[in-house]
C-alpha positions, 0 to 999 in steps of 0.5 A, a space after each residue: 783916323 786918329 779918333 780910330 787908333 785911340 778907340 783900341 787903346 783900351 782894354 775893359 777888365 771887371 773889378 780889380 785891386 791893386 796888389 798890395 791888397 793882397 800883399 797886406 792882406 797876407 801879412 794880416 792873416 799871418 799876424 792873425 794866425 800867429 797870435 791865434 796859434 802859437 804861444 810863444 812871442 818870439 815865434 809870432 814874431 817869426 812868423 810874421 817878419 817871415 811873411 813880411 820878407 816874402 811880401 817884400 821880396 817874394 822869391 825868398 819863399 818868407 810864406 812858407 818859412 812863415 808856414 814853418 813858423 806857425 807849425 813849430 809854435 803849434 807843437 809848443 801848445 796842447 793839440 786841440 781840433 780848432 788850432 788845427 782846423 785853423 791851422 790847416 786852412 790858414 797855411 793853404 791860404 798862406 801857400 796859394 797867396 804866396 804862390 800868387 806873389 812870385 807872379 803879381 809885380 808890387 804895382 800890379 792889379 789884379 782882376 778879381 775875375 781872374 782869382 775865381 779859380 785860384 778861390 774855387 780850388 781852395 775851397 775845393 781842397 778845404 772842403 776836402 781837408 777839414 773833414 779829414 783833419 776833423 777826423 784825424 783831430 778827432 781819433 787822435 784825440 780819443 787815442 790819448 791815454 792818461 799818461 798822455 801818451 798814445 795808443 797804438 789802436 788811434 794811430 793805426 786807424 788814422 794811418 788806414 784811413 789816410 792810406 785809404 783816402 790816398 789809394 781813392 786819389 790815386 785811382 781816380 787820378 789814374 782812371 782820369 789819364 
């Protein structure tokens, strides 16, 4: 009877890691995306003592002071398409591991299984968000005129095509419900 009780004791899971993985894991992509990104020390240093403090205690929402770290050291450097491209899929990972933290207790595992989901949707919207940063990236930078300046012709055509993209969201999203 007791070899019985002892048989349902156990539950099998796939592979797992333990939380602080991905704890860690955070920490190092901000460190990475801060010394990449921003070229000022002391917003680096933001940045990741930010993270370090989300990490630390997630319901200080430190991910995304740290987000707000990297976007005002990015307006501090030369606008370029490859710290933007970087920019936008480091802070949807900085976002979606964040979000994941306020929910994974420090002692935890995490069952890799359960984070295909979580891995498909970000890919999902990246496959979505590079080509469109591209883009804008790419009429932003052939709207600056000599002065540095902008003209109106890149703006406005940036605009159309975000408004467009977003009425297609909108209707798809409608014809869903």
């Amino acid at each position: 009877m007791k070899s019985l009780l002892r048989r349902n004791d156990w539950i099998r899971t796939g592979a797992a890691v333990p939380a602080v993985i991905l704890r860690l894991g955070l920490v190092a992509v901000v460190a990475v995306a801060a010394a990449l990104l921003i070229p000022v020390l002391g917003w680096q240093i933001a940045a990741v003592a930010a993270v370090v403090l989300g990490v630390v205690l997630p319901q200080t929402f430190g991910g995304w002071m740290a987000i707000a770290c990297l976007a005002v050291g990015m307006v501090m450097h030369e606008p370029s398409i490859w710290r933007a491209l970087v920019a936008v899929l480091v802070v949807h990972i900085i976002h979606v591991v964040s979000s994941l933290m306020l929910v994974i207790p420090w002692r935890g595992r995490v069952v890799l299984a359960a984070l295909r989901p979580t891995l498909r949707r970000l890919l999902l919207v990246q496959l979505v968000a590079q080509p469109l940063t591209l883009l804008v990236m790419l009429i932003f930078l052939s709207g600056r005129t000599s002065s540095g300046g902008i003209t109106v012709e890149g703006a406005a055509i940036a605009g159309a095509v975000a408004l467009a993209a977003l009425a297609v969201l909108f209707l798809m999203r409608v014809k869903r419900v």
